[in-house]
ROTI-911526 format. One record per residue: residue in three letters; x, y, z of N, C-alpha, C, O in turn. Coordinates in steps of 0.1 Angstrom, whole numbers, plus 5000, padded with zeros to 4 digits. Layout:
// ROTI-911526
ALAXYZXYZXYZXYZ ...
***
This chain:
// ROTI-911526
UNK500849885000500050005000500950125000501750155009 UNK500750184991501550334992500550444992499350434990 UNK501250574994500150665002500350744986501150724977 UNK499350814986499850934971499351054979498251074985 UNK500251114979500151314984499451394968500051394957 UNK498751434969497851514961498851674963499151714974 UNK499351744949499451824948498551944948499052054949 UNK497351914947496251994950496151994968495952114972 UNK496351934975495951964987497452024995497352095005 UNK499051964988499552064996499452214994499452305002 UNK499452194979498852384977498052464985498352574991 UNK496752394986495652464999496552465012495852525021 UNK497652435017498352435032499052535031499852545040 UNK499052675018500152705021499052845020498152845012 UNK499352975029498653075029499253155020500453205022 UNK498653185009499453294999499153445005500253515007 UNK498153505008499053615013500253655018500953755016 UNK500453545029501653535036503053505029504153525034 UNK502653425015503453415007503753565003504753625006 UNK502653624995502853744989503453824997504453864991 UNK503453885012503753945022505453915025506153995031 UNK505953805022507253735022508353825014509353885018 UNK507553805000508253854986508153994987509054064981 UNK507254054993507154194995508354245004509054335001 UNK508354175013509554175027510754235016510954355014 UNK511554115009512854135004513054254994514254274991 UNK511654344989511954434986512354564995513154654991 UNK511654555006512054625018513454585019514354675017 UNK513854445022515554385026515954465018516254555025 UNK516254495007517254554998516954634998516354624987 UNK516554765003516454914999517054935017517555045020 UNK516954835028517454885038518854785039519254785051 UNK519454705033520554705029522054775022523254785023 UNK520854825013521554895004521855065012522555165008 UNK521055055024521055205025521755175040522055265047 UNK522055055044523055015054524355005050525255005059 UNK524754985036525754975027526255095028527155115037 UNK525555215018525855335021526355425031527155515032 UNK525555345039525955455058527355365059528355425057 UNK527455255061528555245066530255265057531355275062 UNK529955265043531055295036531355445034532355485027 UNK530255545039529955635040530155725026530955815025 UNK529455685018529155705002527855845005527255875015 UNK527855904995526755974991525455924982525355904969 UNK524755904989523555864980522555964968522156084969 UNK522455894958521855964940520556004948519855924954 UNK520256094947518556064951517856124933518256234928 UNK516856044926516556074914514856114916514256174906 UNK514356094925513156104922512656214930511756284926 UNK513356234942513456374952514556394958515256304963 UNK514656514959516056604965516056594982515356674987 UNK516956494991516856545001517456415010517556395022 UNK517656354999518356195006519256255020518956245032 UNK520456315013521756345020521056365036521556325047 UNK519656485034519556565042519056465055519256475067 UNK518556375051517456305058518556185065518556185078 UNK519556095058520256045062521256035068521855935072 UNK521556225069522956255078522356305089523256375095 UNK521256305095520556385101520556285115520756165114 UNK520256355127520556265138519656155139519956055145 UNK518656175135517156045135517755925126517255815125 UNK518755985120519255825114519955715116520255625108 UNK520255735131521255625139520555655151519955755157 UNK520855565152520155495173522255445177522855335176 UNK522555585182523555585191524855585177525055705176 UNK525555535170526155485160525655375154525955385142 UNK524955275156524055215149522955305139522155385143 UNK523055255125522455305112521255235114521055115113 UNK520155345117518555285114518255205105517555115107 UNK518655235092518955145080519054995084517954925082 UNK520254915092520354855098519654745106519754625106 UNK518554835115517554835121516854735111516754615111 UNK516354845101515454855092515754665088515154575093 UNK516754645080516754555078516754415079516554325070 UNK517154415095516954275110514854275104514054205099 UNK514954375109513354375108512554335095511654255095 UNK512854375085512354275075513054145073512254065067 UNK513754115075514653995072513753895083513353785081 UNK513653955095512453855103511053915095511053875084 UNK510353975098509153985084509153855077508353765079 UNK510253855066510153765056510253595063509553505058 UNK510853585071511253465077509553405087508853305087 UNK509353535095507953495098506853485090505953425094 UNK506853565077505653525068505753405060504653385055 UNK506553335057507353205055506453135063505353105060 UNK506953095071506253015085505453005089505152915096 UNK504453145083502853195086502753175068501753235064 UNK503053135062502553095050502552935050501852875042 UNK503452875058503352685060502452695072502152575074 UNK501752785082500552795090501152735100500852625104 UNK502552825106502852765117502552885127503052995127 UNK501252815136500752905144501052945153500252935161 UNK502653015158503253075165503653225156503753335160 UNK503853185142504453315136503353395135503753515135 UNK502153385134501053465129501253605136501453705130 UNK501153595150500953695162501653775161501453895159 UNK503453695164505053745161504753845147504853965145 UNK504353755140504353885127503854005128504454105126 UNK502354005133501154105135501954245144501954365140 UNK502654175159503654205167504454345159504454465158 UNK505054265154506254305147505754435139506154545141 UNK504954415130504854495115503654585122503154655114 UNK502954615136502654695142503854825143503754945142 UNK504854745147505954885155506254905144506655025144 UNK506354865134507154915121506255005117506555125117 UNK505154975113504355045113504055185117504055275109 UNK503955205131504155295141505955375138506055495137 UNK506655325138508155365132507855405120508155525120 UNK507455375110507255425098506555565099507055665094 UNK505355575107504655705105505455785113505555915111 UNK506255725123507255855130508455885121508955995120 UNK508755825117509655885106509255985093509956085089 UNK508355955089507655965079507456135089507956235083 UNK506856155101506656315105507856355107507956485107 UNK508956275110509956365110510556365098511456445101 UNK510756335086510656435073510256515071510756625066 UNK508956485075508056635068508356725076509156815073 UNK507956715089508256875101509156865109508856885121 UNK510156825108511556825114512756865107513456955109 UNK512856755098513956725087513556825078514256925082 UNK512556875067511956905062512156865049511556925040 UNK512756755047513056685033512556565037512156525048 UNK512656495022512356345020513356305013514056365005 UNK513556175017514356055014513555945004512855875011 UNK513455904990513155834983513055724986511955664985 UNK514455654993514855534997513955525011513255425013 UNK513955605018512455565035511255605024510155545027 UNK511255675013509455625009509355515007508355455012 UNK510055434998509955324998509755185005509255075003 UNK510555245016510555185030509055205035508355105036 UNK508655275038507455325041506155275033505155235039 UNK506255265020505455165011505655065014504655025018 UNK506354995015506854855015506154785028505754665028 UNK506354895040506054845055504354895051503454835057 UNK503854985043502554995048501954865040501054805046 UNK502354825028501954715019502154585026501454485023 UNK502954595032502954455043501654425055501254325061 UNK501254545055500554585070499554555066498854465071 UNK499254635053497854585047497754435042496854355044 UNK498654415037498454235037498254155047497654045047 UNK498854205056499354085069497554105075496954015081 UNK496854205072495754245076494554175071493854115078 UNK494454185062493754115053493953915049493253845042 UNK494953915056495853795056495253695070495153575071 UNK494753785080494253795092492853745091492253645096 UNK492553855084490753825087490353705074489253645076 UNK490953675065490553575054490953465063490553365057 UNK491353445071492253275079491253285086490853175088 UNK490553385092489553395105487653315098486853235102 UNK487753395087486453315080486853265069486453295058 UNK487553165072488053035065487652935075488152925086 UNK486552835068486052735072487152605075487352535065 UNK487752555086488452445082487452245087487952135084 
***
């Protein structure tokens, strides 16, 4: 007797938002890698889409003590992606950890996001994107939430 695994039913085990929410992650990884790159070789960054990188980046909100927020930035997605993984195989410890998580980012995002506008008074291209990236996670991981909740199992 041998058993046959249905390709159709491991598919259903795997939560694609959380998939989607994963893949989203690593675009965040690399814009706060690349901008961990930068700070630490201490390069000047192109800004092409708005004027104000330098300003925003050399600015004291951009390190927590000599540690590069950037930095930060990218421990924090790199678990994002690792927890939506895990919450995409429906391992029901990562769900919460994720929600956890991409709350403070969240909350970090909009405080940064005001200290551009009325502090700094410039914008950084590379934290908008960061900022997209973390609100586009938020909204998935959200919606990611309530579809698992009225899903009949």
């Amino acid at each position: 007797m041998s058993a046959k695994v249905s390709t159709v039913d491991s598919r259903q085990d795997i939560s694609w938002p959380y998939l989607i929410a994963a893949l989203v992650s690593l675009i965040g990884l690399g814009d706060a890698i690349y901008l961990t790159v930068q700070d630490l070789t201490v390069q000047t960054l192109r800004c092409t889409i708005v004027s104000g990188c330098n300003e925003v980046l050399s600015s004291p909100y951009a390190h927590i003590g000599s540690f590069p927020l950037a930095a930060l930035g990218a421990i924090a997605y790199f678990t994002v992606f690792s927890l939506s993984i895990l919450a995409a195989f429906r391992y029901p410890f990562a769900k919460p950890l994720l929600a956890m998580l991409l709350a403070a980012m969240f909350l970090t995002t909009l405080w940064l996001l005001y200290l551009q506008a009325f502090v700094i008074h410039h914008f950084c291209q590379y934290c908008l994107l960061s900022a997209a990236v973390t609100t586009t996670l938020t909204v998935v991981v959200l919606i990611a939430s309530r579809v698992g909740r009225s899903r009949v199992i």
